[in-house]
C-alpha positions as CSV (number, residue, x, y, z in Angstrom):
1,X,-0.4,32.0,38.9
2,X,-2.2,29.2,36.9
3,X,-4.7,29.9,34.3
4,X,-7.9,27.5,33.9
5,X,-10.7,27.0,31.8
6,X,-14.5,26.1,32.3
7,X,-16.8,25.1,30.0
8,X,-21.1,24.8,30.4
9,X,-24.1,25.3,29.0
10,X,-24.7,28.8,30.2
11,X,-21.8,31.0,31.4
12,X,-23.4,30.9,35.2
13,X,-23.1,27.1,34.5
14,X,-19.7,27.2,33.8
15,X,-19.1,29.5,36.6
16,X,-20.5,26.8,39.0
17,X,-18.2,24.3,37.8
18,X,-15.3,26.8,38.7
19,X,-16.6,27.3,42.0
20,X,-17.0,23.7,42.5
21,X,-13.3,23.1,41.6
22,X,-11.2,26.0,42.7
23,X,-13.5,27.8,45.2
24,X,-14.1,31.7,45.2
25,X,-10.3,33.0,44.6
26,X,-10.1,32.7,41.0
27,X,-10.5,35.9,38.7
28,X,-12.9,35.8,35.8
29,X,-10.5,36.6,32.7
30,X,-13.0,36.4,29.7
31,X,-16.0,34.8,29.0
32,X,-16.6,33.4,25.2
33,X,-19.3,31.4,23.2
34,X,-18.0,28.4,21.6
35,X,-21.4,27.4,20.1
36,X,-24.5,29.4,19.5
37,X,-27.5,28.1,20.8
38,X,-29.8,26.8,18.0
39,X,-33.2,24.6,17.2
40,X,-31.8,20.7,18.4
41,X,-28.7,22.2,19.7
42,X,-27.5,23.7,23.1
43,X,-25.3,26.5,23.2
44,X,-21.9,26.0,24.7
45,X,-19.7,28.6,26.4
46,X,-16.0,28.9,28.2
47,X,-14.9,30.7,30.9
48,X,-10.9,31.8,31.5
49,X,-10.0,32.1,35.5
50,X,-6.6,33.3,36.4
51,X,-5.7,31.7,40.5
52,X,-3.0,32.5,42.3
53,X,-1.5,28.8,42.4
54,X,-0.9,29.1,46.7
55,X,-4.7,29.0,46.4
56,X,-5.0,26.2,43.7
57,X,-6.9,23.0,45.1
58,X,-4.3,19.9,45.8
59,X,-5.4,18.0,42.5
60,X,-4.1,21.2,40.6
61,X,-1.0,22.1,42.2
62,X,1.0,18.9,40.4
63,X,4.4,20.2,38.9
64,X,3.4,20.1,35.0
65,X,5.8,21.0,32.1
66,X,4.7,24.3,30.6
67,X,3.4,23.6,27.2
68,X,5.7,26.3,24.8
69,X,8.7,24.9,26.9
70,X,11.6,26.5,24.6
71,X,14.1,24.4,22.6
72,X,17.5,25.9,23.4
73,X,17.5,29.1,20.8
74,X,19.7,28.9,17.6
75,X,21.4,31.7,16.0
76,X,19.2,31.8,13.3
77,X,19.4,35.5,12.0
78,X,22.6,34.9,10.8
79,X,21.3,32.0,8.7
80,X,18.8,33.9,6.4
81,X,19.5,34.4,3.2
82,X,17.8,37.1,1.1
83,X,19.3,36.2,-2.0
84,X,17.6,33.1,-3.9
85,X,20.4,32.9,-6.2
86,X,23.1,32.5,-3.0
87,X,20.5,30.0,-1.0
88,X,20.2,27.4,-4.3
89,X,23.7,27.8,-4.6
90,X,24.9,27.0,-1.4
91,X,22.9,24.2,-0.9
92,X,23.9,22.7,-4.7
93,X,27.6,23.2,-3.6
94,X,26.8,20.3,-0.7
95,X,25.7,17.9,-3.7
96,X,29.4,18.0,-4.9
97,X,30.7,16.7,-1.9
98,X,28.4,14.2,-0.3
99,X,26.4,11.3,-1.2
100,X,23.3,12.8,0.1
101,X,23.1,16.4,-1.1
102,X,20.5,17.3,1.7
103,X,22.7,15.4,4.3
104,X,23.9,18.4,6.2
105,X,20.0,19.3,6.9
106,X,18.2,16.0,6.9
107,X,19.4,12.6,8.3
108,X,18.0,9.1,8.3
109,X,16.7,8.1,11.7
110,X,19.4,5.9,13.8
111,X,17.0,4.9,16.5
112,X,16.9,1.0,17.6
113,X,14.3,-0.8,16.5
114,X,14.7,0.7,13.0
115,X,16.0,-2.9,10.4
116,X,17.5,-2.4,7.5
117,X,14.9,-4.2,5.0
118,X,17.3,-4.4,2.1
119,X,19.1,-7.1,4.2
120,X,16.4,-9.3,5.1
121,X,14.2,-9.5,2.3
122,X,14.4,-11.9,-1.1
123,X,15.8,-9.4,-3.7
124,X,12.8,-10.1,-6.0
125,X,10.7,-8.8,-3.1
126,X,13.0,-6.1,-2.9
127,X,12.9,-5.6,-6.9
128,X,9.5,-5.7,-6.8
129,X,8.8,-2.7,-3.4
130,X,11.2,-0.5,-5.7
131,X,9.3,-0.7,-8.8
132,X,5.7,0.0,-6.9
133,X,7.4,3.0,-5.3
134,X,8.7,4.6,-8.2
135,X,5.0,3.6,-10.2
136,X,3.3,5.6,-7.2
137,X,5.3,8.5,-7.4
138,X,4.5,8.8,-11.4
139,X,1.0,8.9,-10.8
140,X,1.5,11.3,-7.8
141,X,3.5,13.4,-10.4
142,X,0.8,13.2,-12.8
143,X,-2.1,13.9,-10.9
144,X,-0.5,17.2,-9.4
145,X,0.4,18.3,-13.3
146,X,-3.2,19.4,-13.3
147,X,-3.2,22.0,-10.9
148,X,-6.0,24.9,-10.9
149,X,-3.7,27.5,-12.2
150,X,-1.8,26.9,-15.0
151,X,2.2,27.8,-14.8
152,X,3.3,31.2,-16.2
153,X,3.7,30.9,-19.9
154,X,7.5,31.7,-19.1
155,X,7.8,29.0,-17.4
156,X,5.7,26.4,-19.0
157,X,7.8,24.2,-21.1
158,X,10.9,24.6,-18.2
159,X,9.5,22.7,-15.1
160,X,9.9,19.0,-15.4
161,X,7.0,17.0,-13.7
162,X,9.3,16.7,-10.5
163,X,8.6,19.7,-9.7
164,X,4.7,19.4,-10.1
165,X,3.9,18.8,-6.5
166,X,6.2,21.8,-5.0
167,X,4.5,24.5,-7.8
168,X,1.5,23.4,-6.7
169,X,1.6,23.6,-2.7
170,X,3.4,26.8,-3.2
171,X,0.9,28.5,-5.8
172,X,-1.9,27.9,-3.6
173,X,-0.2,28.8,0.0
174,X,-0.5,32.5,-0.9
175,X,2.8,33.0,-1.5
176,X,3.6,36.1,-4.2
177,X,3.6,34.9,-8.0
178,X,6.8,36.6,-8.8
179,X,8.7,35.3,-5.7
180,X,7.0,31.9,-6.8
181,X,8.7,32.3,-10.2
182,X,12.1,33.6,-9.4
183,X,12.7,30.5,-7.0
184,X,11.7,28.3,-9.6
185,X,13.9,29.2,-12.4
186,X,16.8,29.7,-10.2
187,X,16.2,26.4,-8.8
188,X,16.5,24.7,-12.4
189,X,19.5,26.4,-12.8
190,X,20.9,25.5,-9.9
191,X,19.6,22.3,-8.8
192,X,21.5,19.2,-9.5
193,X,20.5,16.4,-11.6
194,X,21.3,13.6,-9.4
195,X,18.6,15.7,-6.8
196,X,15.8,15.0,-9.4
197,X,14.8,11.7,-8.5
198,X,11.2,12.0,-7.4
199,X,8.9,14.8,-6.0
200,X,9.9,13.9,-2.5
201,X,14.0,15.0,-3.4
202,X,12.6,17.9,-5.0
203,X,10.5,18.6,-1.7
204,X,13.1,18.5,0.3
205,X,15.4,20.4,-1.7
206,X,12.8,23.2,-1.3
207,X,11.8,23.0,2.3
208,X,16.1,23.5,2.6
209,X,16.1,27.0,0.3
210,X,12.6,28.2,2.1
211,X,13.9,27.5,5.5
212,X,17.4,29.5,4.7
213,X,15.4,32.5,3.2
214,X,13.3,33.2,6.3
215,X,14.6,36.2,8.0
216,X,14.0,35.8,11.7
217,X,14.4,37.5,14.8
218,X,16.1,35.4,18.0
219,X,15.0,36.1,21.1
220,X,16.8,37.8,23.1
221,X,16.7,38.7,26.9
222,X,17.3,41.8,28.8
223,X,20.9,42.5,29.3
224,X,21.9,43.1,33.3
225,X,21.5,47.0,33.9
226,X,19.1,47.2,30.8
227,X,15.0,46.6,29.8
228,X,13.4,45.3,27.0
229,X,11.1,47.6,25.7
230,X,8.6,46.3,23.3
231,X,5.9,48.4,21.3
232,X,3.0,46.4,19.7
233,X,1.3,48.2,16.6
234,X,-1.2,47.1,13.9
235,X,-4.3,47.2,12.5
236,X,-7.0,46.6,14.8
237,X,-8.5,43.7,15.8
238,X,-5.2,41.1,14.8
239,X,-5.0,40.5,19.0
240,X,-2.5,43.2,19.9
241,X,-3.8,43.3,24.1
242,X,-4.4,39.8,23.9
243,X,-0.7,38.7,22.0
244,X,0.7,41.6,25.2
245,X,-1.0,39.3,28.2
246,X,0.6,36.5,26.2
247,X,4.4,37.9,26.3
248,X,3.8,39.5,29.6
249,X,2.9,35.3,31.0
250,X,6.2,34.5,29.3
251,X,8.2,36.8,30.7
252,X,6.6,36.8,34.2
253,X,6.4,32.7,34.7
254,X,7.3,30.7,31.5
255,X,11.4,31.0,30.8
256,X,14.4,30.3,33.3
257,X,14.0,33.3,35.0
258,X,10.8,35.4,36.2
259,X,11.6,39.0,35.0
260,X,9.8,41.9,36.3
261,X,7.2,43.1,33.5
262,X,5.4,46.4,33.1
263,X,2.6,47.5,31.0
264,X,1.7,50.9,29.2
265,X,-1.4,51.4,27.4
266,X,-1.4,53.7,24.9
267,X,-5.1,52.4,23.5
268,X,-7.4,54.6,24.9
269,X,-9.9,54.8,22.3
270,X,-11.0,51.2,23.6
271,X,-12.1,51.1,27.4
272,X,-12.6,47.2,27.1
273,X,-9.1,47.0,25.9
274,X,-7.6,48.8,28.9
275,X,-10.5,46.9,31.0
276,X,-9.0,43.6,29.7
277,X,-5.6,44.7,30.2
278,X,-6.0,46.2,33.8
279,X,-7.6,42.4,34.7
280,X,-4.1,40.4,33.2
281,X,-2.1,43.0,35.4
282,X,-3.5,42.4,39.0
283,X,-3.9,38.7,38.0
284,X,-0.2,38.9,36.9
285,X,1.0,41.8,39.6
286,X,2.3,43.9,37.1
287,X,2.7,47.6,36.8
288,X,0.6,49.2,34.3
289,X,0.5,52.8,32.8
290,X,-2.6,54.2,30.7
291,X,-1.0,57.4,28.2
292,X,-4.1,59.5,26.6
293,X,-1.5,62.3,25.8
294,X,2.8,61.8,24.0
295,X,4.1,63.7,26.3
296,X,2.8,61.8,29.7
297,X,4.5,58.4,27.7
298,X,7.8,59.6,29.1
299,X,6.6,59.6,32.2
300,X,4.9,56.4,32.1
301,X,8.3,54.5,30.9
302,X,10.2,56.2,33.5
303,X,7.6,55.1,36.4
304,X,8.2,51.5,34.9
305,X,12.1,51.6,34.9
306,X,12.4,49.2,37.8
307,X,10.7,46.6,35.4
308,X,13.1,44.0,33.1
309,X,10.2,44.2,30.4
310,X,8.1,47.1,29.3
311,X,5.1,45.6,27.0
312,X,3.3,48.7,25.1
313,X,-0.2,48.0,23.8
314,X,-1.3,50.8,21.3
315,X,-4.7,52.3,19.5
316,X,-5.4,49.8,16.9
317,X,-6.0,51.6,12.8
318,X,-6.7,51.4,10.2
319,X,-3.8,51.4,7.8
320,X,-5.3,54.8,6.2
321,X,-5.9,56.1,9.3
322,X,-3.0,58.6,9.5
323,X,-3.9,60.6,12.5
324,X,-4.0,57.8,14.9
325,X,-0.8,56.0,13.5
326,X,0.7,60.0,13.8
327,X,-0.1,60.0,17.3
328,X,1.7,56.7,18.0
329,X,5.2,58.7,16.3
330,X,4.6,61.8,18.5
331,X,4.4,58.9,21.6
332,X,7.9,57.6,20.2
333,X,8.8,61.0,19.6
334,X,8.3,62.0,22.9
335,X,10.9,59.3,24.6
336,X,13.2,61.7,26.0
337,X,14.7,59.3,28.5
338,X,16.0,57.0,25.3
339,X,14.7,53.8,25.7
340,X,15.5,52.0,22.9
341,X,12.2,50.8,21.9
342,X,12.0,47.7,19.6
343,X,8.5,48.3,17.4
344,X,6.5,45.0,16.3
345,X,4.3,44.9,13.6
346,X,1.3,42.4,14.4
347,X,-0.8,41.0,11.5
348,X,-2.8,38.5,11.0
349,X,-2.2,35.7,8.9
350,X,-5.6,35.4,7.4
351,X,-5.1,37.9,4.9
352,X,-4.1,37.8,1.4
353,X,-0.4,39.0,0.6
354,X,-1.2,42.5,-1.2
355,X,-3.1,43.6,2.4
356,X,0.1,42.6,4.3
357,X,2.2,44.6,2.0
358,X,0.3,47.7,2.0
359,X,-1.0,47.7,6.1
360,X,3.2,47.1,6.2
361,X,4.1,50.2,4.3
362,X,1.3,51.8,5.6
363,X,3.1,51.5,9.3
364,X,6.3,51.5,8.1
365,X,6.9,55.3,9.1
366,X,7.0,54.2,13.0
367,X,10.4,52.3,11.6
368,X,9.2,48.5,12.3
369,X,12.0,46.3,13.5
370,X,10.3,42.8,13.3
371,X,7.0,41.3,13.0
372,X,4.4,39.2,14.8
373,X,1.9,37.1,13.0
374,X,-1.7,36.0,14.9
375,X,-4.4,34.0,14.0
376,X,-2.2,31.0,12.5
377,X,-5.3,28.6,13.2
378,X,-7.2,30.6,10.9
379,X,-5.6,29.7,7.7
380,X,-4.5,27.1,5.3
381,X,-2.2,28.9,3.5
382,X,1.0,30.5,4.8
383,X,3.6,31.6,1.4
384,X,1.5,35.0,2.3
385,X,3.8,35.3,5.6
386,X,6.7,33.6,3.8
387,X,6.9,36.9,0.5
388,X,5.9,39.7,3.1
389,X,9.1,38.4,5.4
390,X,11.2,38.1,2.0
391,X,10.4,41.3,0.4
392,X,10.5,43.5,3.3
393,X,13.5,42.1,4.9
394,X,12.4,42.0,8.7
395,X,12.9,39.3,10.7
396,X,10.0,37.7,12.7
397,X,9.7,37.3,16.1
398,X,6.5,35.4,17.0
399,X,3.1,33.4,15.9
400,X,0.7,33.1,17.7
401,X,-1.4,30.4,16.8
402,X,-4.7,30.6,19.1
403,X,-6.7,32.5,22.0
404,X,-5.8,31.1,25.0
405,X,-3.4,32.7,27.1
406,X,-0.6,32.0,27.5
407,X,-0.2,28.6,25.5
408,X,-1.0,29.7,22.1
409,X,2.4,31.7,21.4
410,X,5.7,30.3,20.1
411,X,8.8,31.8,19.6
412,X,9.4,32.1,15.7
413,X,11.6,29.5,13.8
414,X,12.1,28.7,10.2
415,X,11.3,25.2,10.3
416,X,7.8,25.6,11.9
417,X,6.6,28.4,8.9
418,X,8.1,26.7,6.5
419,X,6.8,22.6,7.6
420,X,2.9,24.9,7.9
421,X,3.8,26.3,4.0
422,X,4.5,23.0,2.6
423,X,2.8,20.8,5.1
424,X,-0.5,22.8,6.8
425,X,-0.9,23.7,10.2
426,X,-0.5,21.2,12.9
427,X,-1.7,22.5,16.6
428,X,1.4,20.9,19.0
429,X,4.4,20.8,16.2
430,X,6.2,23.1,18.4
């Protein structure tokens, strides 16, 4: 199954190009306007068409790599650290015994090609480079002093201008003042002098801590003899059915194995949802259950047992909504045949700390075991994701960072949350 995109003036337009290309045995997906139509300005929309690839013209049946191919997975979970205190420590403990305090984490490129200019150039020269760099970083340093919030009063007369740069990036990412605060003065106390050369030691020193701090979930596949059963909750509209079509492509086609994935609906309320749902599972050939009452979800996981993966897509609510999120406890309630039934939180990144918090508690009751965050190419500032992970000690499991399905998902790591925190969002780092 191969899923394509057409763009044209008109969505008939667009529909003609996908004729033109693939023939009649594609499956219109969705249909979405990129641009409005305006006075001196044409509209612009895209279609999505799911094929079955034995019907895909020649030109498109070339072996490609798949885009989220998956680095080999790390043990990660067992790397988080909740405690600031224990993360500055044990990093500061590495200074002690190696020249390079951050060696362990981050080493110097050995490629060929790469000349060591120390050995080639007049030393005046040499003198000269140094003296630039460490002028730049000043001003750098002094230009970042000014930032738009001034520094809790606590904290004021502590943070040397190294740490200008890093305040600053981390103030305005969203991330929670006091969680702000805390990792600064136990990074002070912990963080040796020798690491205090410039705002890029300092940088790197914090990108280490962050990246240890981060709890997240590894992914994990179906054991032989057992299913994966996944239960997507959240408030509504963060992409719930569309992050579901997403897994269920990434199950189905996108990792060593194809594992057999079934679907349950539970989000009756919506008939496009279920419409939109119904049209990934015949393009997919998946099974797929609709539940309007608890007790028929029983029923509906038991006529999906012969699946490796069973991808629930509930009723989006409204974190003060409490009779719909009740009815998704009753559903749970209601699993007589024990499933173990792993629930994921989905928000989306977009909004301010405080609203994570409280749509988080607000959920909380249906006993969340990770999170999913969506909408990743909607923001500039992700400390937001960073203090709700912290202070609520669940792991994450994935971002997803776009629309299209199935590209824009990605496993979760540290290093990709913490390089968009300190460095902004980059479509293709993963």
């Amino acid at each position: 199954m191969k899923i394509l995109t057409f763009s044209g003036k008109t969505p008939s337009e667009a529909l003609k190009k996908a004729k033109m290309e693939i023939g009649d045995e594609g499956i219109l997906i969705e249909t979405k306007e990129i641009q409005k139509k305006a006075l001196g300005k044409e509209g612009l929309y895209e279609i999505i068409i799911g094929i079955d690839e034995v019907h895909l013209p020649q030109e498109y049946q070339k072996k490609k790599k798949p885009l989220l191919e998956q680095k080999e997975l790390k043990k990660e979970s067992e790397d988080v650290l909740y405690d600031i205190s224990n993360a500055a420590k044990q990093i500061s403990e590495i200074s002690k015994v190696t020249n390079d305090p951050l060696e362990s984490y981050v080493k110097p490129s050995t490629q060929k090609g790469y000349r060591q200019e120390s050995a080639l150039e007049p030393k005046e020269l040499k003198e000269i480079k140094t003296e630039i760099n460490k002028l730049t970083d000043k001003v750098q340093l002094i230009q970042h002093m000014f930032w738009e919030e001034k520094a809790p009063s606590s904290l004021e007369s502590k943070i040397p201008p190294e740490f200008a740069e890093i305040y600053k990036l981390a103030s305005q990412s969203g991330m929670n003042k006091e969680h702000l605060n805390a990792l600064m003065e136990i990074t002070l106390e912990h963080m040796p002098l020798k690491m205090r050369e410039n705002s890029q030691t300092v940088k790197r020193y914090f990108r280490t801590i962050l990246r240890k701090m981060v709890p997240i979930r590894r992914e994990m596949t179906p054991e032989i003899g057992r299913k994966k059963v996944m239960m997507l909750v959240g408030p509504t509209g963060v992409g719930k059915t569309t992050s579901i079509a997403k897994l269920a492509a990434r199950y189905s086609y996108l990792m060593q194995k194809k594992y057999k994935v079934g679907l349950i609906v539970l989000d009756t309320y919506r008939i496009g949802a279920v419409e939109q749902l119904m049209q990934y599972a015949r393009m997919m050939r998946l099974g797929i259950e609709t539940v309007v009452d608890p007790p028929e979800f029983s029923q509906a996981l038991d006529s999906l047992k012969y699946c490796d993966y069973i991808l629930i897509d509930t009723m989006g609510s409204s974190p003060y909504d409490r009779d719909k999120i009740e009815k998704i406890y009753e559903c749970l309630g209601s699993n007589t045949t024990e499933y173990n039934i792993d629930v994921v939180l989905v928000l989306p990144s977009s909004i301010k700390y405080e609203d994570l918090f409280i749509t988080y508690e607000k959920f909380s009751s249906l006993g969340i075991d990770s999170l999913m965050f969506t909408k990743l190419d909607e923001t500039v500032g992700f400390g937001n994701i960073f203090s709700l992970a912290y202070e609520v000690k669940k792991p994450i499991s994935y971002f997803s960072v776009g629309q299209e399905v199935p590209e824009d998902l990605t496993v979760a790591t540290s290093d990709f949350l913490i390089e968009c925190l300190l460095d902004g969002f980059k479509r293709g780092r993963v």
